[in-house]
Each structure stands twice: as C-alpha cells, then as structure tokens.
N, C-alpha and C positions, 0 to 999 in steps of 0.2 A: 656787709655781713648778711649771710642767709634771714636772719632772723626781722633785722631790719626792714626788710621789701615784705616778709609776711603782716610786720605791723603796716605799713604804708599803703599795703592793697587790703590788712581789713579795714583801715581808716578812708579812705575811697570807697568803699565797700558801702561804709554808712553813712555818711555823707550823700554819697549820691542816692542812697535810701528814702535817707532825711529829705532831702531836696524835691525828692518826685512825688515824696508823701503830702508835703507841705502844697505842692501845686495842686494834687487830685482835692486835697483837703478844703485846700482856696478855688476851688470849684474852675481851674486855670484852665484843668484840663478834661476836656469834657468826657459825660461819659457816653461810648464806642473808641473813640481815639485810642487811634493801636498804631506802636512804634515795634522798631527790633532793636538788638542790643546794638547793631552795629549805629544805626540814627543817635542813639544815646549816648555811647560812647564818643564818637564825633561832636556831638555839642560840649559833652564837657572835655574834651579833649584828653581822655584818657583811653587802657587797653581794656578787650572785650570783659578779659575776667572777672573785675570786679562788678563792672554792669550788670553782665551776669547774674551774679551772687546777690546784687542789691534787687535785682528785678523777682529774683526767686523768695527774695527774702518778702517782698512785698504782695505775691501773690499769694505765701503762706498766711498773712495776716490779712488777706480778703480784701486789699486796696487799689492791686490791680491781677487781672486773669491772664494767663498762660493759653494762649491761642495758636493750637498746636500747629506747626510747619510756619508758622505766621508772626511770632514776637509774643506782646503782650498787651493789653488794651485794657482801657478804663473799664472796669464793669456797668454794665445798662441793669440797673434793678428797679422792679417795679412797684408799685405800690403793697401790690402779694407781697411783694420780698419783704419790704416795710417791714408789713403786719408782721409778719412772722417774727423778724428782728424783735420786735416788740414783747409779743409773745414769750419771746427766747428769752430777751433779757428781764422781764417780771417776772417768772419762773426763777431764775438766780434769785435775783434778791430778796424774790419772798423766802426763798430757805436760806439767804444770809442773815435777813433780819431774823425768821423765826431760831436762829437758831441761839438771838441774845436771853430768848424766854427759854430754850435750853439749857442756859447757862455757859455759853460760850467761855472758855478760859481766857481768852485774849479781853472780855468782857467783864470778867469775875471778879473784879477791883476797877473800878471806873473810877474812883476816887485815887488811884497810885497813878506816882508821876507820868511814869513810863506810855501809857494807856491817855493820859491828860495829854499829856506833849504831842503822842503822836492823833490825836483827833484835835487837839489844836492846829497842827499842821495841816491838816488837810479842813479844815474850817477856813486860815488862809485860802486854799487856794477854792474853796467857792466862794471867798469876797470879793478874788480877783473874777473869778465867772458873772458875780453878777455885776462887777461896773462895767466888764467887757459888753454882756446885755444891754444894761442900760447905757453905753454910749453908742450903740447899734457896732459893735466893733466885732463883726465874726467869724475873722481867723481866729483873734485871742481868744474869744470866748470858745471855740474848738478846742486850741489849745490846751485850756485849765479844766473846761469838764472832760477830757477825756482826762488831764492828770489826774484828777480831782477823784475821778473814780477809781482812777488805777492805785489810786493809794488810800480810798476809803477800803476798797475789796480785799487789798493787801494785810490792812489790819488782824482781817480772820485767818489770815499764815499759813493760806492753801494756795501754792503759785498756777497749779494749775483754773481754780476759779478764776482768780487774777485774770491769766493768762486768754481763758472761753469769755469771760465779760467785759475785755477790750478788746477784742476780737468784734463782740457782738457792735458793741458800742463804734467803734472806728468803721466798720461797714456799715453803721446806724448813719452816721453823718455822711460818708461817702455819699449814699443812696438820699440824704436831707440837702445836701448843698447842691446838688441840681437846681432844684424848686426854690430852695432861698435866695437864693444868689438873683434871681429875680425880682426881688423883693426890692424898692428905692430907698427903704429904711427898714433895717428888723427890731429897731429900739421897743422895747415894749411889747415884741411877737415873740419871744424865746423865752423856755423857763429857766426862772431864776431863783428857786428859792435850794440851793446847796446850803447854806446855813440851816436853815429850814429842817432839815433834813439832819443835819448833822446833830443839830439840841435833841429831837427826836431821840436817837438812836443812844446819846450820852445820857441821856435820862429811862432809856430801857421802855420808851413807848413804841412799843414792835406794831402795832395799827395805826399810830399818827403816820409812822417812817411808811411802811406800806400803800397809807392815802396820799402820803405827795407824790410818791414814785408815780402810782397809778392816777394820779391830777395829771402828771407831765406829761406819761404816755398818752394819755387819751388827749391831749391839746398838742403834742408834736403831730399826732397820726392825723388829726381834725385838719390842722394849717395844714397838711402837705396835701389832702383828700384836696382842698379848696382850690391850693394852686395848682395841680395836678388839671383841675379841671377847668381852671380860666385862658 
C-alpha cells in the first residue's frame, strides 16, 4: 500500500539521521569529512531519497553543512564559533530563567503535581549526566545533557526556544568533541552540576540558576581554549 512505503522511507529517513548524528556526535566522524548521498546510501544499503531527506534534515539542525555541487561534510568550527555559541546560548537562558522572576505560568505553582513531576523528570536525567561525567563516559553524557536541556527548556511551552537552544547546544558539542575526544580521560573535566541547576530554578533562585550556567560556560570555553592550543 501506498501508504506503507511512506512510513518505511520516513522510518529510514530517521534512522539514518539518528545514525550520522550519533557518529559526528561520538566524534567518529571528523570534522571536514564530506560524503555525498550516493557514499551514504551504499553503506547503508538503501535508495538515495531517504539519505537525502536525512542529510537535509541534519544540516537544518547545524550537525552537518550542505556543500554545494559537493554532498555534505562535517562542519570545521572554530573557537570564534565556540564563543559565539556560548554567547548565544547564555542570552537564552538568562531570559528563560529571568522570566521565573516574571512569574512565568508554567512556574506559578511549583508546589502542583504537574510542574513537580515534570522537573522531577528532567532532574533524572541530569543524574544520568552527571554519572555519565563522573565515569568519563561521553557519548552518554552527550546524550542526556542535550536531553536534559531539551526538556528543561520545554518546560517554558515555547517549542520554538526549545527548538533555537538545541540547535545551539548540539552545534555546542559538535564543535567540543573535536578537542575532547583527545582527552585519555574526561572524568572530572565536564560539568556536572544539572541537579545543581535544576534545585535552583524549583526554589525560584533566578542568580544562583544564572551562576552555574555561567560557571560552566566559562569552564567549557577555558578547557577547549587549552586543548585548542596543546
């Protein structure tokens, strides 16, 4: 049935998304490294469209670039870029958090279930971030702080924020796992305080939440400055 083969090529679709995301992500695939759909296809043994679609899908969320007549390649971002990310993404959060002194509605009962539950949940998943840190383990720990923030940000029920501060954040690690991936051990070199962060924000301290954020940028940007230049 028609309908069939449209699920089966979005489902290859993401998948083979998933697949390229997680290699740039695990630092597999370095960055310059530029393929075409046809390379791609042929390894996973499937037809150009969905390739396609997945490789499009992945330069819209800044993982990998569109290199016109040429396929698509890892991006090479520089420490400029870094800062910038940085930049970018402290500018969000200071107006997510300032806006719990607003009185943010999704805020305005921190004591009801609903609001408890879901900053319980994502308290989980910076417990899973920081034992991923502390066992130097950094895919997983990719993994959960990018969930981790995708579902702190979501809280505030703007999918577009969501949407601009994983953006930020997934081209933040792209452009970190170069220089880490270097590293013989990262146990002890990543920040870990998501919990940290998360009491903060449930207790309505909008300048504690502020000073970790800005502890961790200023100690991601410092470690990458160092290996940058060893």
């Amino acid at each position: 049935m028609p309908g069939n083969g449209a699920v089966t090529r979005s489902t290859l679709r993401q998948q083979i998304a998933d697949a390229l995301r997680d290699e740039v992500l695990a630092g597999r695939l370095r960055p310059g490294r530029a393929f075409t759909v046809k390379e791609i296809a042929e390894q996973y043994g499937v037809s150009a469209t969905p390739v396609r679609e997945a490789l499009v899908d992945l330069s819209a969320q800044g993982i990998l670039e569109a290199d016109q007549h040429r396929g698509f390649r890892v991006p090479e971002y520089s420490l400029a870029d870094y800062r910038g990310m940085i930049e970018a993404r402290s500018l969000v959060t200071d107006g997510m958090f300032q806006a719990l002194t607003a009185g943010h509605p999704v805020f305005a009962d921190l004591g009801g279930p609903r609001t408890a539950a879901s900053l319980a949940a994502v308290r989980r998943r910076g417990e899973e971030a920081q034992r991923a840190a502390a066992s130097g383990d950094l895919t997983v720990l990719i993994g959960y702080d990018l969930r981790f923030w995708r579902e702190l940000s979501g809280l505030f029920g703007n999918p577009y924020l969501a949407d601009f501060l994983d953006r930020l954040r997934v081209q933040s690690w792209v452009c970190a796992v170069q220089h880490l991936r270097r590293l013989p051990d990262v146990r002890g070199c990543l920040w870990a305080r998501h919990t940290d962060l998360v009491d903060a924000l449930a207790h309505r301290e909008t300048a504690s939440a502020q000073a970790i954020v800005a502890a961790a940028n200023a100690h991601s940007l410092s470690l990458l400055e160092r290996l940058a230049s060893e």
